[in-house]
SETI-293718 format. One line per field, with one value per residue (C-alpha): x, y, z. Coordinates in steps of 0.5 Angstrom, whole numbers, plus 500, padded with zeros to 3 digits. Example, Ala and Ser with C-alpha at 12.3 -4.5 7.8 and 13.67 -1.06 7.14 Angstrom:
<guvos>
c1	525, 527 $
c2	491, 498 $
c3	516, 514 $
</guvos>
This chain:
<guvos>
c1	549, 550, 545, 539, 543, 543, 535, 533, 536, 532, 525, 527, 527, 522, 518, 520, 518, 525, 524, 531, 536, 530, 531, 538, 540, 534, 538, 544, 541, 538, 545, 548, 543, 544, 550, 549, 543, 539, 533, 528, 532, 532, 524, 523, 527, 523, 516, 519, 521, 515, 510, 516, 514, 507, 507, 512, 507, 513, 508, 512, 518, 512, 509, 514, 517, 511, 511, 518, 516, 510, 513, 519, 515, 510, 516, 519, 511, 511, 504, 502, 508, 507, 500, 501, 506, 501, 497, 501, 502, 494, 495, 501, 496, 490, 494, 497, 489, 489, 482, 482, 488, 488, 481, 484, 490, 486, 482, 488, 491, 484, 484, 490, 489, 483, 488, 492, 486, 487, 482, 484, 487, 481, 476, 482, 482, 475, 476, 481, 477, 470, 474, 477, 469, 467, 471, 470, 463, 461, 457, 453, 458, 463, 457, 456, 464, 464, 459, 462, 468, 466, 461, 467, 472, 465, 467, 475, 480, 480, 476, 479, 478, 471, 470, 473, 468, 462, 464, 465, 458, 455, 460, 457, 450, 452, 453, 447, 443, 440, 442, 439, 442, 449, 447, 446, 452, 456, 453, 454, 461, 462, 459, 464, 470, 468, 472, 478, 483, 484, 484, 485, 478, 475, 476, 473, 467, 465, 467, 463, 457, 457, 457, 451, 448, 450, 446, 441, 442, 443, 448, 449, 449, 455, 459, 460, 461, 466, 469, 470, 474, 478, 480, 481, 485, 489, 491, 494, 502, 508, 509, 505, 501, 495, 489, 488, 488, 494, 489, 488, 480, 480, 483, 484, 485, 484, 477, 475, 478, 475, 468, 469, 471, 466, 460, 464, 464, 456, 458, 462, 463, 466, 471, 477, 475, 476, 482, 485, 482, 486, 491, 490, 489, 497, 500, 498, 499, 507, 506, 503, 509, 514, 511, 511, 519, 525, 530, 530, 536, 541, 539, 547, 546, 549, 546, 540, 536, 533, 526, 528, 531, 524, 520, 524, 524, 516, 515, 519, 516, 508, 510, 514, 508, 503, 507, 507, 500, 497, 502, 499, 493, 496, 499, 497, 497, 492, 492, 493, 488, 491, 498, 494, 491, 497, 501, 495, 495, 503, 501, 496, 501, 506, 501, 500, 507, 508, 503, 506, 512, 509, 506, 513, 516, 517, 516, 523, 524, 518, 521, 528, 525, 522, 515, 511, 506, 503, 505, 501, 501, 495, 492, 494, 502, 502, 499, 505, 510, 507, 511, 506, 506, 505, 499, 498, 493, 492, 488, 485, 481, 474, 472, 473, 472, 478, 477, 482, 483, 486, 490, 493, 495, 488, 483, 481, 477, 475, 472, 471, 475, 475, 474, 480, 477, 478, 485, 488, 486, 490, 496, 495, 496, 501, 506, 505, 508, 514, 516, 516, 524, 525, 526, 531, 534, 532, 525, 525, 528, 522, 517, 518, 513, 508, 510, 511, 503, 500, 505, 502, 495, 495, 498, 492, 487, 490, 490, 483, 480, 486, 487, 482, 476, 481, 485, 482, 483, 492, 494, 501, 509, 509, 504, 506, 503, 501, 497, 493, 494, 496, 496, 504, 506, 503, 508, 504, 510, 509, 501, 498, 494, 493, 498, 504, 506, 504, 511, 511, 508, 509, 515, 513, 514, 511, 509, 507, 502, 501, 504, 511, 511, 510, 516, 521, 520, 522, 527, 534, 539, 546, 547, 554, 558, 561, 557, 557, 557, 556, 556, 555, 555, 554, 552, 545, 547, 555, 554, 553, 561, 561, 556, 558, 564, 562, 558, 564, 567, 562, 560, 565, 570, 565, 567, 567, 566, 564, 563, 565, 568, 560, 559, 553, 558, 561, 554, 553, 559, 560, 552, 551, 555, 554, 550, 548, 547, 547, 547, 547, 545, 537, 533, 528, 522, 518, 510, 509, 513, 516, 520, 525, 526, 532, 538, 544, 550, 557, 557, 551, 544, 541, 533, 528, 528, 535, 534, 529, 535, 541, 542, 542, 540, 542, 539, 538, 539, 538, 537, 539, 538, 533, 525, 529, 522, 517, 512, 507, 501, 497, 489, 491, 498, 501, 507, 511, 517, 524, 521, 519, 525, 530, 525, 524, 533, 533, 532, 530, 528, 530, 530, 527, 525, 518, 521, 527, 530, 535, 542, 545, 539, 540, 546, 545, 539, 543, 550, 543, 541, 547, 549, 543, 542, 551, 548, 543, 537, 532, 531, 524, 527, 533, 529, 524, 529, 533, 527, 526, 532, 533, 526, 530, 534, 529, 522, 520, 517, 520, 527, 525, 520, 522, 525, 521, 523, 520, 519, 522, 522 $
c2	166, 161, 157, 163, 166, 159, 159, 166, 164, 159, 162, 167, 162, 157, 164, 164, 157, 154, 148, 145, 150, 151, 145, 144, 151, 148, 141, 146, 151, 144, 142, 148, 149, 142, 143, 150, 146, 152, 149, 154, 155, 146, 147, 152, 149, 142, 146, 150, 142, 140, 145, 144, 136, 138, 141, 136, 130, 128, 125, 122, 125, 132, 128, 126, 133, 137, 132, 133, 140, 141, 138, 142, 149, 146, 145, 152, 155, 157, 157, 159, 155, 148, 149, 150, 144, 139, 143, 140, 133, 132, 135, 129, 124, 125, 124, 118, 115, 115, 119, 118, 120, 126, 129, 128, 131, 138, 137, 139, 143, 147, 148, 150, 156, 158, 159, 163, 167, 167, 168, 165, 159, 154, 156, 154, 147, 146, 146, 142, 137, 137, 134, 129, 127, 128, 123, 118, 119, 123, 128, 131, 132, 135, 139, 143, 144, 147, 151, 154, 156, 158, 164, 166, 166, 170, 176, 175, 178, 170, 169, 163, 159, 162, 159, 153, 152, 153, 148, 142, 144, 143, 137, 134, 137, 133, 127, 127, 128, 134, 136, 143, 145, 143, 147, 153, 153, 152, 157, 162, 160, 161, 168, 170, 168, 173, 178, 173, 170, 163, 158, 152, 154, 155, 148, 145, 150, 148, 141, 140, 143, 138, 133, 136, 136, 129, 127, 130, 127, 133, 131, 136, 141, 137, 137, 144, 144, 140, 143, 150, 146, 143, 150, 152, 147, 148, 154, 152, 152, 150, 149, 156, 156, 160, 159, 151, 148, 143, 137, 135, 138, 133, 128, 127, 133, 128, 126, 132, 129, 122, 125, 127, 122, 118, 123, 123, 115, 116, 118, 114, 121, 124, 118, 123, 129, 124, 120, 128, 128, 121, 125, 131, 127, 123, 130, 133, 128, 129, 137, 135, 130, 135, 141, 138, 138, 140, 142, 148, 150, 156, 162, 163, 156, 157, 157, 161, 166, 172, 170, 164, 168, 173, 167, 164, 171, 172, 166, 166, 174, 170, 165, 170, 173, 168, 165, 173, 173, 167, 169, 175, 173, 167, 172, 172, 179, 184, 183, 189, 189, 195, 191, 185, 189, 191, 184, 182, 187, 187, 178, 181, 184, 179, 173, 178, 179, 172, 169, 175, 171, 164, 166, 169, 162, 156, 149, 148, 155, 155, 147, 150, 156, 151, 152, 145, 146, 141, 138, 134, 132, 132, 126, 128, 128, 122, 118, 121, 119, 112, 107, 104, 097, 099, 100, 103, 101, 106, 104, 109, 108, 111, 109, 102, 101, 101, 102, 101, 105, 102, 108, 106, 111, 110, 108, 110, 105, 105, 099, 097, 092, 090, 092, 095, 091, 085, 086, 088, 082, 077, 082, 081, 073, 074, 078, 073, 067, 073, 073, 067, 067, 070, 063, 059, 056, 048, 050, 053, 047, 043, 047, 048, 046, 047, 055, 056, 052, 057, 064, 062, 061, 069, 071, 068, 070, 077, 076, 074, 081, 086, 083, 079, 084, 088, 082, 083, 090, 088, 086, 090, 088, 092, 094, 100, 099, 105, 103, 107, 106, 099, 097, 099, 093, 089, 085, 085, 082, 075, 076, 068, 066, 059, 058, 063, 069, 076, 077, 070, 074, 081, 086, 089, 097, 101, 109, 113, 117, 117, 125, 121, 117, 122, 126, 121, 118, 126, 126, 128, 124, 123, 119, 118, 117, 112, 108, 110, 103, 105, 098, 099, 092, 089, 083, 082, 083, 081, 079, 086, 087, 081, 084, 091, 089, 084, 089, 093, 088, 088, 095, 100, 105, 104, 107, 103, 106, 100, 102, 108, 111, 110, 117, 122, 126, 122, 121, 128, 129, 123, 122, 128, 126, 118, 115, 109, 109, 103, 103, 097, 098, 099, 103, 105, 108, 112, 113, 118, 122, 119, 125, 122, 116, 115, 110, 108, 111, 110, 114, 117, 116, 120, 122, 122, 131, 130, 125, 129, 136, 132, 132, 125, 126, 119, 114, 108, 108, 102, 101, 093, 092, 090, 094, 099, 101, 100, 105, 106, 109, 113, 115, 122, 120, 117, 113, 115, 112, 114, 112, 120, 123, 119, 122, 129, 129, 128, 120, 117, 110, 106, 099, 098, 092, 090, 086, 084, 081, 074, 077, 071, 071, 079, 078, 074, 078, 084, 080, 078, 084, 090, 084, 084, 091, 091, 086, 092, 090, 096, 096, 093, 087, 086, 085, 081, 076, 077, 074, 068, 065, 067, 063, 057, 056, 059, 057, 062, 069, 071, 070, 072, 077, 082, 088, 093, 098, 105, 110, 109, 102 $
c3	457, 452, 453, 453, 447, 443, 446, 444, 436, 435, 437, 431, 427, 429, 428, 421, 420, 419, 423, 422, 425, 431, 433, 433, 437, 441, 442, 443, 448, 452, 452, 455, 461, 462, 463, 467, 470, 469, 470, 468, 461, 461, 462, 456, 450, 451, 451, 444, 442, 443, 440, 433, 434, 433, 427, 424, 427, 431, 436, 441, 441, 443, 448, 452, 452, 453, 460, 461, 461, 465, 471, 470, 470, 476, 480, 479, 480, 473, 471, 464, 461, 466, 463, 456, 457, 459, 452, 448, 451, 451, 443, 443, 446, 443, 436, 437, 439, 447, 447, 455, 456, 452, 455, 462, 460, 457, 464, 467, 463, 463, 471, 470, 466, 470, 476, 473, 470, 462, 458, 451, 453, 456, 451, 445, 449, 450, 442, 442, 447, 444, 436, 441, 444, 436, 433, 438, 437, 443, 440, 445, 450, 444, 441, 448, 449, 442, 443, 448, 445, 438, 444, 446, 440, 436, 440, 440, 435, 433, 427, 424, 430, 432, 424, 426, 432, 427, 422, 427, 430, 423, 423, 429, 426, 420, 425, 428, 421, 422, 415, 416, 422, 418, 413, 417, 421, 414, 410, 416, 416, 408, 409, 413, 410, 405, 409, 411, 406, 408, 403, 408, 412, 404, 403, 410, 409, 402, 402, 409, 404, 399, 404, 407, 400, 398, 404, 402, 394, 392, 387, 383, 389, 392, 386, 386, 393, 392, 386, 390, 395, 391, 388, 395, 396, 390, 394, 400, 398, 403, 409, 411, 417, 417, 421, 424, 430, 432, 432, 426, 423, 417, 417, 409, 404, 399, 400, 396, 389, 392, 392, 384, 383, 385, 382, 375, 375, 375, 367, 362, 358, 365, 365, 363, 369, 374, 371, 372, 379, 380, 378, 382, 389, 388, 386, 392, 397, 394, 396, 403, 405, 403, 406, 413, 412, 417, 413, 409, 404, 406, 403, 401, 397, 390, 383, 387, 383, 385, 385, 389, 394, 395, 394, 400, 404, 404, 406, 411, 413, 413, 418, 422, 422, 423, 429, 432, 431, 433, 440, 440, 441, 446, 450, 458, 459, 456, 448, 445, 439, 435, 435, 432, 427, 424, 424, 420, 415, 414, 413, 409, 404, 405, 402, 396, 395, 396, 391, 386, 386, 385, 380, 376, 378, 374, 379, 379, 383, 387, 390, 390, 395, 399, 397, 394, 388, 385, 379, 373, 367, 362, 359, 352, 355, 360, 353, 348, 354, 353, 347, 343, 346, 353, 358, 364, 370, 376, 381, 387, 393, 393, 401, 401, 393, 390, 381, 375, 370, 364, 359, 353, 347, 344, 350, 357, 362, 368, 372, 380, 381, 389, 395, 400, 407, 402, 399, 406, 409, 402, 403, 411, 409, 404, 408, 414, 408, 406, 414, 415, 411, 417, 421, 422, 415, 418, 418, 412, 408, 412, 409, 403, 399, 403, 403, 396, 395, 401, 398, 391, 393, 396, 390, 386, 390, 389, 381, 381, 386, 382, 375, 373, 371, 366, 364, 357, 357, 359, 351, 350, 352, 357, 363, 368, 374, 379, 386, 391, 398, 401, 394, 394, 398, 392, 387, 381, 377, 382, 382, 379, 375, 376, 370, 370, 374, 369, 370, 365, 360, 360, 362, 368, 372, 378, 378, 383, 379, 371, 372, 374, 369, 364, 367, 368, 360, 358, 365, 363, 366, 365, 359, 360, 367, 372, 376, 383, 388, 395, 401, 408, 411, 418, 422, 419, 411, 412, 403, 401, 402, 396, 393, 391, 390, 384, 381, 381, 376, 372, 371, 368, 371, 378, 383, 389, 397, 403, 410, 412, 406, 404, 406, 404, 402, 397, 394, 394, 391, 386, 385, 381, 375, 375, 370, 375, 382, 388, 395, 398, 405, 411, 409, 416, 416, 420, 420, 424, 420, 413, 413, 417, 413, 412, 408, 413, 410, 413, 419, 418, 417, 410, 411, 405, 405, 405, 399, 396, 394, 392, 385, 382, 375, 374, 370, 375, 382, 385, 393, 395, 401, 407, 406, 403, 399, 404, 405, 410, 407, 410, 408, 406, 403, 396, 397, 403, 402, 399, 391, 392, 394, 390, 384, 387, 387, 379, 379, 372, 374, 380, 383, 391, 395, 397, 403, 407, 402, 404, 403, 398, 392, 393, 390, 385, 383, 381, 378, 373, 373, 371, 366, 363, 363, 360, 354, 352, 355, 357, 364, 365, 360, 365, 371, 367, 365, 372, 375, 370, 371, 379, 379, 376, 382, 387, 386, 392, 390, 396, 393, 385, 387, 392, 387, 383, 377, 379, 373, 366, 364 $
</guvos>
């Protein structure tokens, strides 16, 4: 009874959308019907696991539960469960790019939804399946199974997945080159769209028409195209989920701002809309990744405002709605139409109610309640925010391009400087030299010379693709770096000229986008306050013990905590209040969802949503350690890394490390660099400093090099 009742609450709010609570009752169910060996209970909470995984794009951890699950239900002769399992498991595998695998596993799960006489399910898969055969290129063969699903989904209550079957049939058109047949599919779809609200299928049906336009080179056509889906999908809020498919329809949201970028560089007078346009694509990013979170603050958390909690509760009711919908629909018996209709339009009224709401909210309220909006500075503000003698320079990838903007108080420009396939290549070579610190200390004695000549001359090669075309325009004290893409993993103060580092003659910081540059110049923090020292020690890093402990002599009033007293609720607590904040510990990354990155703390691990709503308003956090700062860059992500949640908690500035840093010179770094900074030096002065008097006892960049400062200098 346990295990059903654990089970039960946790589909209620797997319905509304709190994916947190649902799978730790599911965790919780599971273990009780292991312990009753309920193996029928045991089966549905690993399908329930499964489809959350899904959403969350837990890839692997879905498809081995979806098998999991589908053998448990073929053994007790569960059909349409066992099938739908096997459903997930392909979605799982085709995901994680196994075609093959993919396509046999929804042949079988397709046979099987015959047997068992449903009606909806095959078709849906014949969707699913005909997307897998498109991207692998097998057009033919994908345009036959989605045509067959979109004639049976056009006379089915689901209109968004009948219009989801049309746009890839204009996509394969589109392939294929038979523009006029694309166009036809495409218009179609926009004509039906007139009587659905759905901001995600408005995006896909006009971005898809200014592709179609661009082949044709009907430029000014496909920038309106484009425009209209950057409106839409401006719209698109939260983790709300709406009509979409599981596998996903276009791989990147944000190649619409790429596109107006592009035609906007066309014109030098155009140069400020597409540096908003830049600035456009970096702030969604920081939307999408915190909207495919698992934890969602309690509705009985302190110092929530009335609006905050209706923000929640609507949108909490809409995903309850649409889950109750789409299972409707899903269901193996006989639909009722009536009983669709009438959850339709009490979603209806509940997105209205919800978009009211948003309206009346400030950022800070829409983030609190859960919901993401995207937050920009304009070009006057992020130009106020800059002292005189700085210049930023943003780089964004368009296709394999990759342009620079240079922004100062007074000018703008914007210049293409390399191509993504090259510098890929030079930072391939260049992390091959930095893990070779890896090897044993013998061989690194040896070679010494020899690895500082190769390092060096990759970060030549880097400085000539990167810098070289706007090094005339890089004139002032200060330069702000904000890269794109694999640019995250570039060291820019180590870049080499042939004469001098750029950190030898400029101070140097990294932003994620100019907006949050702007923000952290204005950002409030605590002024005052003791330092926070957190260490957590082992085997691979035993000098962080010594490490904190020195800086705690040299900071004032520091409170120290190693080990396991390093707890996250320590750092909730005190982390609050403290001026400076330093975690010497890992950091791990996952990439197939960054979400579940996290820092180990004493006892615990501290994922990047449970960073992001701590309170830190500290003016420096700094995280000492092994790859703490690495980010794995997807296309259709910004910087998916803990940078984005250490500032979303309130964060002024921080220091990270752009690899595996050996543990004695990290030490020394940061004695240098707290004595630096207790001398009245600024932050991107002490770094700047710290780095040329560590170079004199380690030439290497490996050991001077690794640690970046991130937001206000």
């Amino acid at each position: 009874l346990v295990a059903y009742a654990d089970y039960n609450i946790a589909y209620l709010y797997f319905l509304r959308g709190e994916f947190g609570r649902a799978i730790q009752m599911l965790r919780d169910a599971t273990a009780s019907a292991k312990k009753a060996e309920d193996s029928y209970q045991l089966a549905l909470c690993n399908l329930d696991l499964s489809e959350i995984y899904l959403d969350l794009n837990l890839n692997t951890e879905a498809g081995e539960l979806g098998r999991a699950a589908h053998q448990a239900f073929q053994d007790l002769g569960f059909g349409y469960e066992g099938a739908k399992a096997l459903a997930f498991a392909a979605i799982a595998a085709s995901r994680t790019g196994q075609a093959f695998e993919a396509i046999k596993l929804f042949a079988q799960a397709k046979d099987m939804f015959v047997r068992d006489q449903n009606l909806l399910w095959p078709s849906l898969i014949d969707l699913y399946e005909a997307l897998v055969l498109f991207n692998e290129g097998r057009l033919f063969e994908a345009q036959r199974l989605c045509l067959a699903a979109y004639e049976f989904f056009r006379t089915s209550p689901m209109r968004g997945k009948a219009l989801l079957a049309e746009l890839l049939l204009a996509r394969i058109a589109l392939r294929m080159n038979d523009l006029p047949l694309a166009e036809r599919h495409c218009q179609s779809t926009l004509a039906e769209l007139e009587k659905l609200d759905s901001p995600l299928l408005q995006y896909q049906a006009n971005f898809l028409m200014g592709e179609i336009a661009r082949a044709g080179t009907k430029t000014q056509e496909a920038y309106q195209s484009y425009c209209r889906a950057r409106e839409a999908i401006e719209h698109l809020r939260g983790n709300l989920r709406g009509e979409e498919l599981k596998i996903t329809f276009f791989q990147n949201k944000l190649e619409v701002y790429e596109n107006l970028v592009d035609l906007c560089l066309r014109t030098p007078d155009r140069f400020e809309e597409a540096f908003g346009y830049i600035e456009q694509a970096k702030s969604r990013a920081l939307m999408d990744l915190l909207s495919h979170s698992v934890h969602v603050p309690s509705v009985a958390d302190p110092g929530q405002s009335e609006l905050v909690r209706s923000i929640r509760n609507f949108r909490e009711e809409l995903n309850w709605y649409y889950n109750l919908i789409e299972r409707e629909q899903l269901r193996p018996e006989e639909r009722s139409q009536e009983r669709i209709k009438q959850l339709e339009q009490q979603a209806r009224a509940r997105e209205a109610d919800l978009m009211r709401a948003l309206k009346e909210a400030t950022v800070a309220e829409a983030h609190q309640a859960g919901m993401q909006v995207a937050s920009m500075a304009s070009l006057e503000e992020i130009r106020s925010a800059m002292p005189a003698d700085t210049a930023l320079v943003e780089y964004f990838r368009i296709q394999d391009r990759t342009i620079a903007c240079v922004l100062t108080r007074d000018q703008l420009h914007m210049t293409p400087v390399t191509v993504h396939s090259r510098i890929q290549k030079l930072l391939q070579l260049l992390q091959l030299q930095i893990s070779k610190f890896r090897l044993n200390p013998q061989y690194l004695t040896t070679f010494s010379e020899p690895l500082l000549l190769s390092t060096d001359a990759h970060l030549k090669n880097l400085y000539q693709e990167l810098i070289m075309p706007i090094r005339h325009l890089l004139e002032t004290e200060h330069l702000v770096f904000v890269p794109h893409g694999l640019l995250h993993y570039v060291p820019f103060h180590a870049l080499h000229d042939g004469a001098s580092y750029l950190v030898d003659r400029h101070s140097i910081s990294y932003a994620p986008s100019a907006s949050v540059y702007a923000v952290c110049q204005a950002k409030q923090s605590n002024a005052s306050g003791d330092a926070l020292i957190l260490g957590v020690p082992d085997a691979q890093a035993p000098s962080i013990r010594t490490e904190v402990e020195a800086l705690s002599r040299i900071l004032p009033d520091a409170r120290l905590f190693v080990g396991e007293a390093a707890t996250e609720d320590v750092l909730r607590t005190h982390g609050r209040t403290s001026r400076m904040v330093h975690i010497a510990t890992h950091g791990y990354f996952r990439q197939d969802n960054p979400m579940f990155s996290s820092i180990r703390l004493g006892g615990s691990h501290l994922s990047l949503y449970d960073i992001s709503h701590l309170q830190l308003p500290a003016e420096l956090i700094v995280l000492s350690g092994c790859a703490t700062g690495l980010n794995v860059v997807t296309p259709g992500d910004e910087l998916m890394g803990l940078v984005r949640g250490l500032l979303q908690a309130g964060a002024q500035s921080l220091v990270l490390s752009l690899w595996d840093v050996h543990d004695e010179s990290t030490k020394e770094f940061m004695i240098d660099f707290y004595t630096h900074l207790q001398k009245g030096l600024s932050k991107a002065q002490a770094m700047r400093t710290t780095m040329l008097g560590l170079r004199e006892r380690y030439r290497h960049p490996y050991h001077w090099a690794p640690f970046s400062l991130i937001g206000k200098g």
